[in-house]
N, C-alpha and C positions, 0 to 999 in steps of 0.2 A: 697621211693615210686617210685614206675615207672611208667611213663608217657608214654600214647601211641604217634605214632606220627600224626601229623598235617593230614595227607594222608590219616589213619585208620579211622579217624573220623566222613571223610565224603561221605557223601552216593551218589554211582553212580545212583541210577536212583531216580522217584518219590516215585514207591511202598515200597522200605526202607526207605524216609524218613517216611512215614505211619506208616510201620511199628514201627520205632521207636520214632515215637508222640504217639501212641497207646501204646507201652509199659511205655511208662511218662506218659501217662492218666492212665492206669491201677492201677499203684506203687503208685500215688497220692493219688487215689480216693479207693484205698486198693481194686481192683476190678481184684485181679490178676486172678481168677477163673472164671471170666465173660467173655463171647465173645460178644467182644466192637460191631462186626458188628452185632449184631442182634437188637443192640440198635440204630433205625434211628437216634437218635439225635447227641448221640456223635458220630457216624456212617460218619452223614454229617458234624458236627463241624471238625473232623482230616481230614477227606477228604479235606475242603478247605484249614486249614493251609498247609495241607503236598502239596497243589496246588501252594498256594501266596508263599512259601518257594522255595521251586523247581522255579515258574517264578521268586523269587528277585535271586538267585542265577546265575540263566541263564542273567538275565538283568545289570547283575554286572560284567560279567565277559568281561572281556577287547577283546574277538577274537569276543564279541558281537558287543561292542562298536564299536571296529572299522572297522569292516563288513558295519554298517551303519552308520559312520563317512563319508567311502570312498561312500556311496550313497546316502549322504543328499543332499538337493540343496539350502533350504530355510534357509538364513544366519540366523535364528534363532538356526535351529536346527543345522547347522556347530555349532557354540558357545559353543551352550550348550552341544554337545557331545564333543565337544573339552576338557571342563572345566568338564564332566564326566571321561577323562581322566588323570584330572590333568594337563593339558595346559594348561595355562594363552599365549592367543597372544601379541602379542609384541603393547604395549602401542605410539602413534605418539609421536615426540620430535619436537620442536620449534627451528626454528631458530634465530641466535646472530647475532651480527656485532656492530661496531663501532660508535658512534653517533660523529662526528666531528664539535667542539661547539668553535664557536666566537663572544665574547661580546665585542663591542665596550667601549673604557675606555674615556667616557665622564660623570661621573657622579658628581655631582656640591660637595656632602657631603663630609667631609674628609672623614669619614667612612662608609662603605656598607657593608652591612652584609645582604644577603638573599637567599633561601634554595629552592633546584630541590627537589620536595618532594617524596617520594618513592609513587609509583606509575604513576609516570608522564609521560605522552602517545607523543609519535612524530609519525610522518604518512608518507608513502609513499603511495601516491594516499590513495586506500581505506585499504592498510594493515597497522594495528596498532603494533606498537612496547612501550615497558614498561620498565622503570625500575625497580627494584624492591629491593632499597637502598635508603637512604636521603642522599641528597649533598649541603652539607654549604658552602659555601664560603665567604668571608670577602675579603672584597681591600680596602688597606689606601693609600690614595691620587694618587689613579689611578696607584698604583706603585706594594705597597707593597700588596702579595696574598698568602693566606692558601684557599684550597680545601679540604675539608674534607668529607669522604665516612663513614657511618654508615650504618650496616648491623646489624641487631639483637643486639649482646653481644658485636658483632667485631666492629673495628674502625680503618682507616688509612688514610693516604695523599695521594691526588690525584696530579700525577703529570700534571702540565703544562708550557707553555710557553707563551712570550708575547714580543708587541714590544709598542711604543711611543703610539701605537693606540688600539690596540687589546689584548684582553686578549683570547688563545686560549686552548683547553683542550679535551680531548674524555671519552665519558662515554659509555660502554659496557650496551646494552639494547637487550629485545629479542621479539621475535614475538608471543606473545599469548595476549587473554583476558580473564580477571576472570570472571566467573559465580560463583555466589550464589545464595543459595537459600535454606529455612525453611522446613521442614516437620514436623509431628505430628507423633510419635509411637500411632497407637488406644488404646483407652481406656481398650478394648473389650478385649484386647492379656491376654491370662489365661498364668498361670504356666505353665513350662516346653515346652513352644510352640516358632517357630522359627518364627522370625518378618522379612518382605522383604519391599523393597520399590522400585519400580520406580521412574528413576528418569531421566526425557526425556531433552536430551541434543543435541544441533544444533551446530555440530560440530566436532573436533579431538581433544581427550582426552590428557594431555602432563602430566599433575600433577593433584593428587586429594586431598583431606585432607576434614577427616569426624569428626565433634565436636557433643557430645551429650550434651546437658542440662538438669537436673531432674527436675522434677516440682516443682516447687518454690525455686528453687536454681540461682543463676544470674552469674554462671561460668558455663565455657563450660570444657569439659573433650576431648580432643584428644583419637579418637579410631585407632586401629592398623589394616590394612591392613593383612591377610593372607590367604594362597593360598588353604583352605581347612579349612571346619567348625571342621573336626576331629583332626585338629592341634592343637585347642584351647580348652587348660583346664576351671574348670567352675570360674577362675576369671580374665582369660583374657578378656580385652575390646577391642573386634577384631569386625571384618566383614568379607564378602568376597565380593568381585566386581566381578560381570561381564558385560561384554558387550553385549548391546541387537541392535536390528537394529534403535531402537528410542535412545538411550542411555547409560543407565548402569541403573544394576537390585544389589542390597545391600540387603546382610545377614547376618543378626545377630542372636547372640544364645539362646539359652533358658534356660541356666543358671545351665545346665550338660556342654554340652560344648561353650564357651563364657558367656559371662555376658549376661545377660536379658536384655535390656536396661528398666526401668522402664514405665509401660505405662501411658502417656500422654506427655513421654520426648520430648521435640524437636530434631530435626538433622539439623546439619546445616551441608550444602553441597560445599565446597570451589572448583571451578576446573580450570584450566588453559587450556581453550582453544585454539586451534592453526590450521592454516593453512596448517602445517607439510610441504609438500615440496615447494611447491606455498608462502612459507614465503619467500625463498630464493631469494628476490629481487638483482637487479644488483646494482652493483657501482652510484651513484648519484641521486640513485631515493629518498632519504632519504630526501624533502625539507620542511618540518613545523612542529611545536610540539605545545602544548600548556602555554600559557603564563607563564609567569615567575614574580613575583613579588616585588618590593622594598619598604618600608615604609621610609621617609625621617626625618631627626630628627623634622623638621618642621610638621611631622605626615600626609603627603602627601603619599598616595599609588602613585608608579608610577609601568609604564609597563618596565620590561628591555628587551631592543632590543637585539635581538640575530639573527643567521644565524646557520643551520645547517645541515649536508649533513652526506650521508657516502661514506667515497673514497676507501673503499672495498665493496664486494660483503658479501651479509649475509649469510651462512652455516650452518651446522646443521640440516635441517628442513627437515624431516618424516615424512613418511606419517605412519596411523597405517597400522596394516599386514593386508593385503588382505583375504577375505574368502577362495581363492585359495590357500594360505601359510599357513593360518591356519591347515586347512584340514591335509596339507600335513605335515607341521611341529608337529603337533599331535600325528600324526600314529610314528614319528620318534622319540619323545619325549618316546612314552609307549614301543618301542620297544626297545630303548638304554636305560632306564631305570638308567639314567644319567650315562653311565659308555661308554669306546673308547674299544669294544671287534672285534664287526663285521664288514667287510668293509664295510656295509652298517651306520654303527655308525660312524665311521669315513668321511665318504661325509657330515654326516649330526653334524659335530664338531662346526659351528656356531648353529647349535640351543641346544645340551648337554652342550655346553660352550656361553651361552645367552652371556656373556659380549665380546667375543673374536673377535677382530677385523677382523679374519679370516674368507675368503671368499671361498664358497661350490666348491670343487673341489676334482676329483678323488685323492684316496691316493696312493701312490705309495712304495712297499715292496720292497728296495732295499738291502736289506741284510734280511738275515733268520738264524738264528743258534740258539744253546742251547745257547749261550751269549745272545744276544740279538734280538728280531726282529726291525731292524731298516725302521721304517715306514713314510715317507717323506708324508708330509703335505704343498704342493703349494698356494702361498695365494700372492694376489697384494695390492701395497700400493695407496693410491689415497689421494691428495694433492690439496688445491686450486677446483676454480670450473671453469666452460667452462664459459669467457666471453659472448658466444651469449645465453646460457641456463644455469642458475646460481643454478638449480635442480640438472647439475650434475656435480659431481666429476672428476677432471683432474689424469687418471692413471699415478705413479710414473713410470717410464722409468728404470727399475730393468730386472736383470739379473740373473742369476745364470751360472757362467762360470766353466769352467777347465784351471789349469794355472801349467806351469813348472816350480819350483823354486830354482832350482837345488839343486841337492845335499848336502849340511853343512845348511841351512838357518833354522831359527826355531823360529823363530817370526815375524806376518807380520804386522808393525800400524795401525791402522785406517786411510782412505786419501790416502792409496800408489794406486797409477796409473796401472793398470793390464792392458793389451790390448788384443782383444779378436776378429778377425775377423777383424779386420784393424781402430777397436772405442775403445778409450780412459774411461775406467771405472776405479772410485775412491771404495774400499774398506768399508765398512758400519763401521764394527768392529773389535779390534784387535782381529790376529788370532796368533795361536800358536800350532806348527806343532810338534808333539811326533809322530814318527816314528817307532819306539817300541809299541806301542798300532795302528798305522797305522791310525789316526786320526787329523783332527785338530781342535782346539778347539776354543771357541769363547767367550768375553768379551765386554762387551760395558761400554765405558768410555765418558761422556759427553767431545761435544766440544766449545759449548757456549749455555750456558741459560741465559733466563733474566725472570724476575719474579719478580711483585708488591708486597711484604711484607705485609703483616696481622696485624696490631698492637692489640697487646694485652694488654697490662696495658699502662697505665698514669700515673707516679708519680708525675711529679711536673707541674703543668700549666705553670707558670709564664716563661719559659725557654724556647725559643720559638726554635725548632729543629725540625725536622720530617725527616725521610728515603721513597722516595719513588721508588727507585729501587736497584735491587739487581741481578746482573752478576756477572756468573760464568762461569768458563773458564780454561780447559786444558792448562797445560803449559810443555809440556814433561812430567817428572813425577812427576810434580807439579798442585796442583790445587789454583787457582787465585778466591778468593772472595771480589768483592768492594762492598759496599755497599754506593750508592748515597744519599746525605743527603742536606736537605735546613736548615740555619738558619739565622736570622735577629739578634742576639747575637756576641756583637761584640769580645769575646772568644770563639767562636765556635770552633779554633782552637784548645784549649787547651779540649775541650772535649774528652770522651774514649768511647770506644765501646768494649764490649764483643761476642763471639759469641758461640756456646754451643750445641753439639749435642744433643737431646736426648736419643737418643739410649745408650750413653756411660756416659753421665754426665760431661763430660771429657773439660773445659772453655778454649778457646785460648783469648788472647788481640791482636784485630784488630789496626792497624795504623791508626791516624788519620794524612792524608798528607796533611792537609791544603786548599785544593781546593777540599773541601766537599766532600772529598772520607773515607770511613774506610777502609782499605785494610786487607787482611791476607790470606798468603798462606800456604797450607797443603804442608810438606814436608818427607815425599812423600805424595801423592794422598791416600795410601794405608791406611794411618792414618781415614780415610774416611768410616766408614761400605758400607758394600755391600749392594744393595735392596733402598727400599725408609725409606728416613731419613727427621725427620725434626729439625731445623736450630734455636735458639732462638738466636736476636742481641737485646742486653739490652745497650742502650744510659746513657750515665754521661755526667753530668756538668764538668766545670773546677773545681768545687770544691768535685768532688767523687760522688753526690748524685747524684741516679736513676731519669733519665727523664721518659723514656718511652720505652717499651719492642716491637719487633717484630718476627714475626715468618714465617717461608718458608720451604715448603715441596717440596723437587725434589731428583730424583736418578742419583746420579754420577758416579755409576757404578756399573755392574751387570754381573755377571757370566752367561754364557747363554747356562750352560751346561746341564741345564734341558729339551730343545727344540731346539737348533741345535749343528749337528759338521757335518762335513767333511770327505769322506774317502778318502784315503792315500795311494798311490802305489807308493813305493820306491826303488831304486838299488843303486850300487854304485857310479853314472853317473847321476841320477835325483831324483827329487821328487817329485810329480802329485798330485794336489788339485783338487777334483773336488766339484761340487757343492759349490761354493764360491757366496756367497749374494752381489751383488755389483750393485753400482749404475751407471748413463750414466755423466761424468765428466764435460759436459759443459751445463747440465741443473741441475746440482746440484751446479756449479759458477755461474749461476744465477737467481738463486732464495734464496731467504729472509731463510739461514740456519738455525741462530737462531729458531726463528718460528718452520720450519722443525724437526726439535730437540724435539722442545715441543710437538705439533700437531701430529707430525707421531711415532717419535722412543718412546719416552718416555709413548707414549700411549698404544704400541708395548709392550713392558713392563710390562707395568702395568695389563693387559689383558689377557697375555699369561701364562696362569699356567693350567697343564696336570695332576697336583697331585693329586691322588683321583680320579680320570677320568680312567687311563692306567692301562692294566696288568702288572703286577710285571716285566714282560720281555720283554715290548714294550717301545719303546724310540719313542715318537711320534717327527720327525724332521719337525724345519718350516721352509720354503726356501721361497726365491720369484719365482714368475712366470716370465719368460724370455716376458718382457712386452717393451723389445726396442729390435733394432736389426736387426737381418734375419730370416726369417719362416727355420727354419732348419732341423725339424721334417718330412717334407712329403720327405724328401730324403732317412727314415725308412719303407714308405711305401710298401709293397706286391707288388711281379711283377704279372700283368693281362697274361701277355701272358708269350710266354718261351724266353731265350735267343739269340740273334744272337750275330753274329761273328763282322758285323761292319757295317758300315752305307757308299756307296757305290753308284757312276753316272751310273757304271755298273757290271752287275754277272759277277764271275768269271769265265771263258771257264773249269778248270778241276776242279768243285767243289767236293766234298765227297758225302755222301748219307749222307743227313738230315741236312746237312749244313744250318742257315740262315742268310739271310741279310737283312738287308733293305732300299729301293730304294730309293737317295733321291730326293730331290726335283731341283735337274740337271740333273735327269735320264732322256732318251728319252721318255718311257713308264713306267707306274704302279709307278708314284710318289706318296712316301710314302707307299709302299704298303708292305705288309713282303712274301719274298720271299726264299721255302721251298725245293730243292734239293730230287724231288722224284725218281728220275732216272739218278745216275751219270756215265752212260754206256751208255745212248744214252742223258745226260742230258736236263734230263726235270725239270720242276719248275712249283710248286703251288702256287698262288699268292692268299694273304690275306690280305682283307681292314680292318684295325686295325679302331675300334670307339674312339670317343672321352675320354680324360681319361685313356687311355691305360699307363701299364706300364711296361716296360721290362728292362733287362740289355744288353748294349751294350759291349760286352768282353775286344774288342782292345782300347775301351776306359775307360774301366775299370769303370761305370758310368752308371747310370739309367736314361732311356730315358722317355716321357712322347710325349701322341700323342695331338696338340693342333690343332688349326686353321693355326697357322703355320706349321703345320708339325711337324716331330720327335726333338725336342727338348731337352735339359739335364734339368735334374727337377728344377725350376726356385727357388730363395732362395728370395721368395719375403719379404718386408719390414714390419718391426712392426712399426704404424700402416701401415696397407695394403693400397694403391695406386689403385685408380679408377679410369680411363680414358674412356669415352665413347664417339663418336661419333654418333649425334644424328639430325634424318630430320626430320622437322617440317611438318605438311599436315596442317597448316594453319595458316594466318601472321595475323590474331587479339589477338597473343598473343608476348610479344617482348621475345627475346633471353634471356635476362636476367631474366625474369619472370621464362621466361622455364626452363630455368638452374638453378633456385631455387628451382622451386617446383621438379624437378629430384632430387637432393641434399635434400630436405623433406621427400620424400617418401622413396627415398633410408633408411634414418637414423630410420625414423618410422619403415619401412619392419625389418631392423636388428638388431637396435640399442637392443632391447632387448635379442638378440641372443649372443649379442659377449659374450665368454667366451674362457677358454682354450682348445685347440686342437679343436675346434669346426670347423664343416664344411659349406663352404661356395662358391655352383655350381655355374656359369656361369649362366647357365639359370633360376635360381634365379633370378638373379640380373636383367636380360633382361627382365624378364616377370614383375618387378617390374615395371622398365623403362616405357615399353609398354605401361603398365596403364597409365600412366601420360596423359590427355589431349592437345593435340597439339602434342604427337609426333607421328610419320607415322611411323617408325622405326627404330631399332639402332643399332650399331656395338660396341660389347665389345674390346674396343683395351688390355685392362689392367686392370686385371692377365690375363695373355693369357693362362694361365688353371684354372680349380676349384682347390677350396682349399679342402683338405679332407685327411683325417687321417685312413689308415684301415690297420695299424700295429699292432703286439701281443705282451704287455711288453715280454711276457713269452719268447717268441721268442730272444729277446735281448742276444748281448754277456755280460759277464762280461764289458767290457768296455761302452759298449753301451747305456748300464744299468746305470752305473756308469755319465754318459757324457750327459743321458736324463735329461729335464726340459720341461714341458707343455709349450705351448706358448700362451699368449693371442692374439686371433684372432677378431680385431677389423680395426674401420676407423671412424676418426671424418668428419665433413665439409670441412674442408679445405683438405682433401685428395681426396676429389672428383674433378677430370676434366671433364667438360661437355664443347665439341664442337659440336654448332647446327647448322644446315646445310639447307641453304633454307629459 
């Protein structure tokens, strides 16, 4: 049988579809011989189907939708035209951190035993923090201590420390509150009808979880979240959420597609409320929680004393997407149509890849061929948060260089020292240089993890052992696994430990060295799969039998041939890496790498997959953004005006015709001025006052000048982050220096802080008219950048090397890079 196509079928205007409702009424009603129009009735009856057909057709179709996406205003209707396309916005995330817990060890009983109950709320000021695990603890005679964390199914040891006085410990807690709350399905809901519910919430949405209950049953059924009621066959137990401006609005199905829920059922509405970015409180704000309880054998409740702080800052915390990101992340969602084809698909690679740590920046085509198109994807890493604003993120100090390696070399470790304009940069990954394919390639091999274990079974109570930490650790081409263990068993020694990939099934026997370590190293590393693996370490007694199992998920290392490599220009004499990912060497020796490891690369990782997204013949590459360093870029800038020959106190007596120069600022006359050789027979000269901004090449210097407040200058290579220096006169003394100079330094950050990004520009007079505003000041003088920052070069324009050698920069400046001298 053949089948027309999808195209034939459907009718371009309304009068065919008429037409052909009227030929289905005809064949129906066997009224082939009647003419339907003389009958008003069915006349009017096809007339308005072939009307509401033709409008739902037009109202469906997506160049509708987003005509009036991009001109809604009322966040109702963003939403809902959002979620008519298939958009779901990006839901708020709550902020973590550390609960830092000190229980005084004076308690009279031999034995204590009392429990942090999951749920258990600590405060900083008015923002509430939760756990959401049970934690038992036992102490025999103020000495001896088991910590114990229960999560659902899961169970393990919590490590701590302690001295003659204190028993000390940290418990990982986050920043939301639950809301619940019942609802009622009507009575009233017929067959095949779709049931919705309001459900008005004060606050930012982090987690939700919807339970129905049928009537007269006393179990709740967990319903499934999906992103569209036509996803759901008629026995999925789904919903759909959306967000409205009071809350979230919930759809359920009518039992073609989703289950019906039956009517009278209850809903019960679970949500996790949060503060999203305003969670992110500072270091030591963390001072009270709520009590904690002891029962004494004597049957006496007592309060136990505790202290507790957090001595990091909390992180994590989200706000949800703005109506503005909504909007715009919508139109990018229907028009990528989850796939990396068009550059405009590619800018917009965090929202087609929602999980991707990668942040919105132009793409760059640096190779094109029938091989491959090699399409470079710039993205920064950000680490830790700003001490004074714990909201935001401290950017990693990354690079992307060019580096000589000479000729024979053809492996480069992870950690090797590059230098790159006169700074000391460490290597991210190893690389490996094929010369023959004129590439090099990239691998990431862990340099130290540490990771709390998972306990999975219990076999023997009685045997008293636990593991609560687990480092791992590169040793050349060896990999170093200990695993830390506590026991009050005076054979602990003779105990054994297993440990057991999953992936391969494949058991090694760790060492027990006596001072509570199990050790065992992979020889080589390679023995290790590629990707994320997880780890089972199964404990014995001295006499063979199973204590207790644990388990840990981390990647040791990964090929990282799917998302970056290097190109490769090589002779007999050298060999040129360019675009190499590296980091800045003396803020990466000081800072907590570990950590680093987890938190940044290893999330790098896990996030970054292009499979399924890319054409067959695009190699989507990620680099970093050259985020420390020197502005290097505006030395690529376009010249404004034409060349002269040199910069010069005086013209030359027998210049040529059309010779120029320009005058400098030693000259007698026309400083700075550009001077143009219109008559070198009776030599005359046309003088030209170059504006601010200007840019030309100077020949004999072989170098591109730029016209400042200074004068003709060489294009200044200014610093990442960028250096503000301003001098500033007050027009009135009831405000002091130091005030001033703060709130200059507020507005400043306010005005831009939203602006920085790569290659962005950033004028002079920007900045000054920022200043201006400020209250109290009369007027100011930009000492530093002594020009604007601004980009108005054409990749296209680029040589082969140039091309090859580019890296966006990010163009920013925190607080401490501003200098304000006030004056008066």
């Amino acid at each position: 049988m053949t089948t027309q196509p999808l195209s034939s079928q459907i009718n371009l205007s309304r009068d065919a579809t008429r037409s052909t409702i009227s030929d289905y009424v005809s064949e129906y009603l066997e009224l082939q011989g009647v003419d339907l129009t003389k009958s008003s009735f069915l006349s009017y009856v096809i007339d308005i189907i072939s009307t509401l057909t033709g409008n739902l057709m037009f109202y469906q179709a997506s160049t509708y939708r987003e005509f009036f996406l991009t001109q809604a205003q009322l966040p109702e209707s963003i939403l809902n035209l959002a979620s008519f396309l298939g958009y779901t916005p990006r839901e708020a995330s709550y902020a973590t951190c550390n609960a830092f817990m000190t229980i005084p060890l004076t308690f009279t009983d031999a034995l204590v035993q009392f429990t942090i109950a999951d749920g258990f709320i600590f405060y900083a000021d008015n923002t509430q923090f939760i756990t959401d695990y049970q934690t038992d603890i036992q102490i025999v005679n103020n000495s001896n201590i088991t910590i114990t964390v229960t999560k659902g199914t899961s169970q393990y040891t919590l490590p701590y420390t302690q001295d003659s006085d204190n028993l000390y410990f940290v418990l990982p807690i986050k920043q939301y509150k639950t809301f619940q709350q019942e609802y009622q399905i009507s009575t009233s809901v017929q067959p095949y009808q779709f049931t919705t519910l309001d459900v008005p919430i004060d606050g930012k949405v982090a987690e939700i979880e919807i339970e129905i209950k049928e009537p007269g049953s006393s179990a709740y059924t967990i319903y499934t979240e999906f992103s569209s009621l036509y996803l759901m066959d008629s026995t999925d137990k789904g919903y759909i959420l959306r967000r409205t401006e009071s809350g979230i609005k919930l759809y359920f199905g009518n039992g073609l597609m989703g289950v019906q829920p039956t009517p009278g059922s209850t809903v019960k509405v679970t949500a996790k409320i949060t503060l999203g970015e305003d969670g992110n409180i500072i270091a030591g704000t963390l001072k009270k929680g709520q009590r904690i309880y002891n029962v004494t054998f004597s049957g006496i409740t007592q309060i136990v004393n505790y202290t507790v702080t957090n001595t990091t800052a909390a992180t994590g915390g989200k706000d949800e997407e703005s109506y503005d990101d909504t909007r715009r992340n919508a139109i990018s969602y229907i028009t990528a149509l989850n796939r990396l084809v068009t550059e405009g698909d590619y800018i917009n690679t965090n929202v087609v890849l929602s999980t991707s740590p990668l942040i919105k920046t132009k793409p760059v085509l640096k190779r094109s061929d029938v091989k491959v198109n090699d399409i470079q994807l710039f993205t920064a890493l950000f680490y830790g948060t700003d001490s004074e604003d714990t909201t935001k993120e401290l950017l990693v100090p990354t690079r992307d260089i060019y580096y000589n390696f000479g000729p024979t070399l053809t492996s480069v470790p992870r950690e090797s020292i590059l230098s790159f304009e006169g700074v000391d940069y460490y290597t991210l990954f190893d690389m490996t240089i094929d010369r023959l394919d004129s590439a090099a390639y990239y691998t990431y091999v862990t340099k130290t993890l540490q990771i709390v274990p998972t306990m999975v079974t219990s076999y023997i109570s009685t045997y008293n052992i636990f593991a609560d930490n687990l480092i791992v650790t590169r040793n050349g081409a060896n990999a170093d696994f200990t695993l830390n263990y506590h026991s009050t068993e005076s054979d602990h020694n003779l105990a054994t430990c297993d440990v057991q990939i999953e992936s391969t099934g494949v058991t090694y026997t760790m060492v027990n060295d006596a001072t509570s370590e199990f050790t065992y190293t992979y020889i080589p590393y390679s023995q290790i799969p590629e990707g994320e693996q997880t780890f089972y370490f199964t404990i014995y007694n001295s006499l063979g039998n199973a204590v207790i199992k644990y388990q840990a998920t981390i990647t040791f290392r990964q090929t990282l041939e799917d998302f970056m490599m290097s190109s490769v220009l090589s002779d007999s004499t050298s060999t040129t890496v360019y675009d190499i990912p590296v980091i800045n060497k003396d803020y990466y020796d000081g800072i907590n790498q570990t950590t680093f490891e987890s938190v940044v690369l290893q999330s790098l990782l896990a996030n970054t997959n292009f499979v399924g997204h890319r054409m067959l013949t695009d190699f989507v590459n990620v680099k970093f953004l050259n985020a420390t360093g020197s502005l290097l870029n505006m030395q690529m800038n376009e010249v404004t005006k034409a060349n002269v020959i040199d910069i010069v106190n005086s013209l030359p007596a027998s210049p040529h015709l059309n010779d120029r120069y320009i005058l400098s600022q030693g000259a007698t006359n026309y400083q700075g001025y550009i001077a143009t050789c219109t008559d070198s027979t009776n030599i005359t000269w046309a003088y030209l006052l170059p504006t601010t901004d200007d840019v030309l090449y100077v020949t004999n210097k072989a170098e591109k000048y730029i016209y400042s407040w200074k004068g003709w200058i060489p294009i200044p290579a200014y610093s990442i982050p960028l250096e503000i220096e301003l001098e500033v006169f007050r027009n009135t003394s009831t405000i002091t220096i130091d005030d001033l100079s703060q709130n200059i330094k507020d507005a400043l950050m306010v005005a831009f802080e939203d602006r920085f990004a790569a290659d962005v520009n950033i004028y002079q007079s920007e900045i000054i008219d920022v200043v201006q505003e400020v209250t109290g000041v009369k007027y100011c003088r930009l000492v530093t950048p002594e020009t604007s920052i601004f980009f108005n070069f054409d990749i296209d324009d680029f040589t082969q090397i140039q091309l090859l050698k580019y890296a966006p920069e990010y163009v920013y400046f925190r607080r401490e890079n501003i200098t304000v001298k006030v004056v008066g």
